[in-house]
C-alpha positions as CSV (number, residue, x, y, z in Angstrom):
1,X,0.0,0.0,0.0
2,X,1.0,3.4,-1.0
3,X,2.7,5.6,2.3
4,X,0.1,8.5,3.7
5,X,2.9,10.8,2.1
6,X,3.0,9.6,-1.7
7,X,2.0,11.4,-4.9
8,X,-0.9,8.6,-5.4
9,X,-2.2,8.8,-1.4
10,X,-2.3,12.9,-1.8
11,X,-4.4,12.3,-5.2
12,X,-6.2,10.2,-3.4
13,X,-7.4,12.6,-0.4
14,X,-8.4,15.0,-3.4
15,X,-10.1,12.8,-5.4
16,X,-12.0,12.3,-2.1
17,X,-12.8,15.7,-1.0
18,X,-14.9,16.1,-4.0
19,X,-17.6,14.4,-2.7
20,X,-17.8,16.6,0.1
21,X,-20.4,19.4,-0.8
22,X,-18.8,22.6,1.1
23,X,-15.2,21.6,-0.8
24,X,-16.8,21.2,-3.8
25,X,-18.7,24.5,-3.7
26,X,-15.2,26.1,-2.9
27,X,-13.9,24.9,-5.9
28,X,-17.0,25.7,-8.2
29,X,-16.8,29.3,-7.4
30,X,-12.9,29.0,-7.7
31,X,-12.7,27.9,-11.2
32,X,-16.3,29.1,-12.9
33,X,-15.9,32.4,-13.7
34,X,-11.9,30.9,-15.1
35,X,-14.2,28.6,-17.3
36,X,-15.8,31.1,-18.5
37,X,-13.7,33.9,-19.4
38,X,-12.1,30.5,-21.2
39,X,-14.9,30.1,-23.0
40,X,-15.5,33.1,-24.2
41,X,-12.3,34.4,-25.5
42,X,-12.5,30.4,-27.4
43,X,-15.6,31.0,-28.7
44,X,-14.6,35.0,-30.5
45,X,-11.4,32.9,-31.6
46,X,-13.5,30.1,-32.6
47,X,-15.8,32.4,-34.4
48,X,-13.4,34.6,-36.5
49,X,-11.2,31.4,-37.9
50,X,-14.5,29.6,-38.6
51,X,-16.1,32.8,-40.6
52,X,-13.2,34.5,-41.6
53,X,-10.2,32.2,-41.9
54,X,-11.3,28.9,-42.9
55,X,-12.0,28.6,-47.0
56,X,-15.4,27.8,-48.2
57,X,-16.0,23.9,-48.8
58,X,-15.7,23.0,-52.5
59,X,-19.3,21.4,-52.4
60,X,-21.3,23.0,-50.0
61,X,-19.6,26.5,-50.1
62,X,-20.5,28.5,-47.1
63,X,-23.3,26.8,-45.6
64,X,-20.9,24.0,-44.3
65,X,-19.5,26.7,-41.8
66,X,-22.5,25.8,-39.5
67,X,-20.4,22.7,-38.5
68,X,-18.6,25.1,-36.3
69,X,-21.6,25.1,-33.8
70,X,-23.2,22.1,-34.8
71,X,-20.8,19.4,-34.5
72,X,-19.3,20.5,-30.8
73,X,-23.1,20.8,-30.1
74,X,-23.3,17.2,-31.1
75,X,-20.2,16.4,-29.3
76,X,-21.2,17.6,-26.0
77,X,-24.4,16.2,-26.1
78,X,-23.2,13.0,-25.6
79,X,-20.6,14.0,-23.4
80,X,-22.7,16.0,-20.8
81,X,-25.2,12.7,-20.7
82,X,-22.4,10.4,-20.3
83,X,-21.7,12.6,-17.4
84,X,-24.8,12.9,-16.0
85,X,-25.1,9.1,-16.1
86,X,-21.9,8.7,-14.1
87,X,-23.0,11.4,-11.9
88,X,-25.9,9.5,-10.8
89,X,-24.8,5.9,-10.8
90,X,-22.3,7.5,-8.0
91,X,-25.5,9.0,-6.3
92,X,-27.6,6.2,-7.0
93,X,-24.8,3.8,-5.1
94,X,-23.1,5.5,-3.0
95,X,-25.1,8.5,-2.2
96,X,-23.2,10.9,-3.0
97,X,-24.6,14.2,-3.1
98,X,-21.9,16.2,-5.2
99,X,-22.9,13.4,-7.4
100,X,-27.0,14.0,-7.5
101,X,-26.0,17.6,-7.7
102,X,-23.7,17.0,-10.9
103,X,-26.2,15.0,-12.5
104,X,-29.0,17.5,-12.0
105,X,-26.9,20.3,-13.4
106,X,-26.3,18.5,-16.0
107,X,-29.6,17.5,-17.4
108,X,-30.8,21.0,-18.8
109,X,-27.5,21.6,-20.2
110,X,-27.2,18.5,-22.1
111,X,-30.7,19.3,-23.1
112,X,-30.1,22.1,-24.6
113,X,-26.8,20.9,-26.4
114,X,-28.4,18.5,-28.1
115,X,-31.2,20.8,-29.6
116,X,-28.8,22.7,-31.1
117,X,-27.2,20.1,-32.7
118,X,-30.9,19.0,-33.6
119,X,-31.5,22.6,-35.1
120,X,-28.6,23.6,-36.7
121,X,-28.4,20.0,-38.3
122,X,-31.6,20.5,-39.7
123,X,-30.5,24.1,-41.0
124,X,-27.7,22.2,-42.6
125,X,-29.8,19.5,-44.3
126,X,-32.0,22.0,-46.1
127,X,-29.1,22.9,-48.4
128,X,-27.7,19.4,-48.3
129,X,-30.0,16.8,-48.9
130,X,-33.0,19.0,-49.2
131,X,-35.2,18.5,-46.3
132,X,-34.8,19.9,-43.0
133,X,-35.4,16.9,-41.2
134,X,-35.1,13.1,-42.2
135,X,-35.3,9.5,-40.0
136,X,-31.8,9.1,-40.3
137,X,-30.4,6.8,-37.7
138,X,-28.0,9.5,-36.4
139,X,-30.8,12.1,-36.4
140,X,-33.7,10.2,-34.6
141,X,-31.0,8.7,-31.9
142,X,-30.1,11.7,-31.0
143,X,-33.9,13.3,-31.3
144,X,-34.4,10.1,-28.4
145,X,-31.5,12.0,-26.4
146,X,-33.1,14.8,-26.3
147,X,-36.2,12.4,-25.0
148,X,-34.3,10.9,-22.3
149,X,-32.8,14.9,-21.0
150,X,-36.4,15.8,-21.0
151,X,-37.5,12.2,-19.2
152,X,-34.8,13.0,-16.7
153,X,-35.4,16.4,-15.6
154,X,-39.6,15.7,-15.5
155,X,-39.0,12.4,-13.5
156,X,-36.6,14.4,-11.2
157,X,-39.2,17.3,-10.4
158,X,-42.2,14.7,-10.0
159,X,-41.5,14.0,-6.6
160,X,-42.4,16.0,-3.5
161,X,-39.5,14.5,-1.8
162,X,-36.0,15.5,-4.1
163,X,-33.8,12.3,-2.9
164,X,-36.6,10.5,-4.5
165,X,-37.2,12.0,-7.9
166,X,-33.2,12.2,-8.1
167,X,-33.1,8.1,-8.2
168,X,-35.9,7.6,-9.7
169,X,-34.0,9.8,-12.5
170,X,-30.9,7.8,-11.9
171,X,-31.8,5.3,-13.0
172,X,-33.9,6.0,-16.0
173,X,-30.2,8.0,-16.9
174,X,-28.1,4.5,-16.4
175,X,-30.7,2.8,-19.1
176,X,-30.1,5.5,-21.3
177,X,-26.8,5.0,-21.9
178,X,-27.5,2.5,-24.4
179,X,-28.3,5.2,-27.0
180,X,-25.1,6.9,-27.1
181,X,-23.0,4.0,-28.9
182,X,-26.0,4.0,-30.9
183,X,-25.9,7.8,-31.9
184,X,-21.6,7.0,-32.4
185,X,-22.0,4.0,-34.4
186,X,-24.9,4.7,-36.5
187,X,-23.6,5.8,-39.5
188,X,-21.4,2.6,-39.6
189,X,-24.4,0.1,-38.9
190,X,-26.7,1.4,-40.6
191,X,-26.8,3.3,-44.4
192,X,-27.6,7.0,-44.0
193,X,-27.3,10.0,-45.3
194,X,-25.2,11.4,-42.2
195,X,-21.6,11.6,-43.3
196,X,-19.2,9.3,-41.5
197,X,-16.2,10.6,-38.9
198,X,-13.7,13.2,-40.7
199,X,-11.9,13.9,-37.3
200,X,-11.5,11.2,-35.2
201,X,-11.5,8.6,-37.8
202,X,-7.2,6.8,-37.7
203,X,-5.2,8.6,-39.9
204,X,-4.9,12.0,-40.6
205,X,-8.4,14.1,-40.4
206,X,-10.2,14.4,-44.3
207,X,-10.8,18.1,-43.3
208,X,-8.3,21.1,-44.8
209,X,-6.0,22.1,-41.8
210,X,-7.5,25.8,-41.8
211,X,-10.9,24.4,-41.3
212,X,-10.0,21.8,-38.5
213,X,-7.8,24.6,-36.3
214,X,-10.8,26.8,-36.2
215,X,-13.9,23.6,-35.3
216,X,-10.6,22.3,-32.4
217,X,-10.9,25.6,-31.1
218,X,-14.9,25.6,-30.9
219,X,-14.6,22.6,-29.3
220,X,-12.3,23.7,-26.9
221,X,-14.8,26.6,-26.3
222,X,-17.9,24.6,-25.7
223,X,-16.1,22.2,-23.3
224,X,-15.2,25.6,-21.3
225,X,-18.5,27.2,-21.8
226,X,-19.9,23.7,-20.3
227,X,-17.4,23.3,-17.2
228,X,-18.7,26.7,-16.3
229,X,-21.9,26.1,-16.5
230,X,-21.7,22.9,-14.7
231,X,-20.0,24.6,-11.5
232,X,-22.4,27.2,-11.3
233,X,-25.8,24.9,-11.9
234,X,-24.3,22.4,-9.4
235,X,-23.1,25.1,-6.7
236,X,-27.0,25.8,-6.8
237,X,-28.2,22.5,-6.4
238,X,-26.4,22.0,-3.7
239,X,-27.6,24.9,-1.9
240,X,-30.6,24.0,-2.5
241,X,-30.3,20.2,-1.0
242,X,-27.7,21.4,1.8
243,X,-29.9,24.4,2.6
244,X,-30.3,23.7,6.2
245,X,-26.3,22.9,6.7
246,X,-24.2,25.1,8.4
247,X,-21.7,25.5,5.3
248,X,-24.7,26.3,3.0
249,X,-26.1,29.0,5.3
250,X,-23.1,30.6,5.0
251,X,-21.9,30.3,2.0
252,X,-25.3,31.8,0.8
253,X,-25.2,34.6,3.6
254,X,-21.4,35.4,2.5
């Protein structure tokens, strides 16, 4: 076993404190504001190389540029459900409360990712295929995420008691996470119009470097913009569950 004074035991004690709900409402109001001042010098950076820098597409001219919101969208979609559904399979077993709080906070957020990816892939498909919308396997997978946000954040509100509605949530979030390699691998499994992977396919990216720089950077912004976020909706939630704690009553008096 590792001595109380090694590298790993000192990660250890950190990794720890997180589930306490005063530390972790120290460290939200630490780094959220940093997240977002992140984010939003990403996103102007993001914005200028993906309208000004980056060359138009040699098919779709301009109206590709809308990958530069929709496909981070898309991205953290999935990423803020996969979240979520750790979130509260660590509440759910261990009764953590950092954890409820996390997966709380992150249920409107991922909501709201994923209908932008849902919008602005349907402004995109008017000038590509035609039609706004279409039951592609990657579009109605990820039109059932948005479902299963919406299922989450109803079921957690339906009961007068919170701890309650926040397992009954938990686990309707752990049975969800069966759509996301579903939503990944659909345009491999099945034959649709969605085009296939030109970033994180092996080998080098199909995407002109001066377009790619530009849609990193986006991403790079939207992960911010949602680490921000995150901190700030689960500092509340936690007030809100730890409202008659001594830590919360003075963290919301101070």
């Amino acid at each position: 076993m590792p001595s109380p004074a090694s590298p790993c035991a000192a990660f250890a004690r950190r990794l720890h404190a997180f589930g306490s709900p005063a530390h972790f409402y120290r460290f939200a109001a630490r780094w959220a504001g940093r997240f977002g001042w992140a984010a939003l010098a990403l996103f102007a950076l993001g914005a200028y190389g993906g309208l000004v820098w980056a060359p138009p597409d040699y098919q779709m001219g301009d109206s590709y540029r809308i990958l530069y919101v929709h496909a981070p969208a898309a991205w953290m979609s999935m990423f803020a459900y996969l979240l979520m559904a750790i979130a509260a399979g660590c509440g759910l077993v261990w009764h953590m409360k950092v954890g409820d709080a996390v997966a709380r906070a992150c249920a409107p957020l991922g909501a709201a990712f994923t209908l932008c990816a849902l919008l602005t892939g349907a402004l995109w498909g008017k000038p590509t295929w035609g039609a706004y919308w279409v039951w592609d396997a990657r579009l109605t997978s990820e039109l059932v995420l948005l479902f299963l946000f919406a299922g989450y954040i109803a079921l957690a509100g339906a009961f007068e008691d919170r701890r309650v509605g926040t397992r009954a949530a938990a686990v309707l979030a752990l049975i969800g996470v069966v759509n996301l390699p579903v939503i990944h691998f659909s345009v491999e499994w099945w034959n649709t119009l969605h085009q296939s992977a030109s970033i994180t396919k092996l080998g080098r990216p199909s995407m002109d470097t001066r377009m790619l720089i530009p849609l990193m950077v986006m991403f790079a912004a939207f992960n911010m913009y949602f680490a921000s976020a995150l901190l700030n909706r689960a500092s509340c939630e936690l007030l809100e569950s730890e409202r008659r704690t001594r830590w919360a009553a003075e963290a919301a008096g101070g």
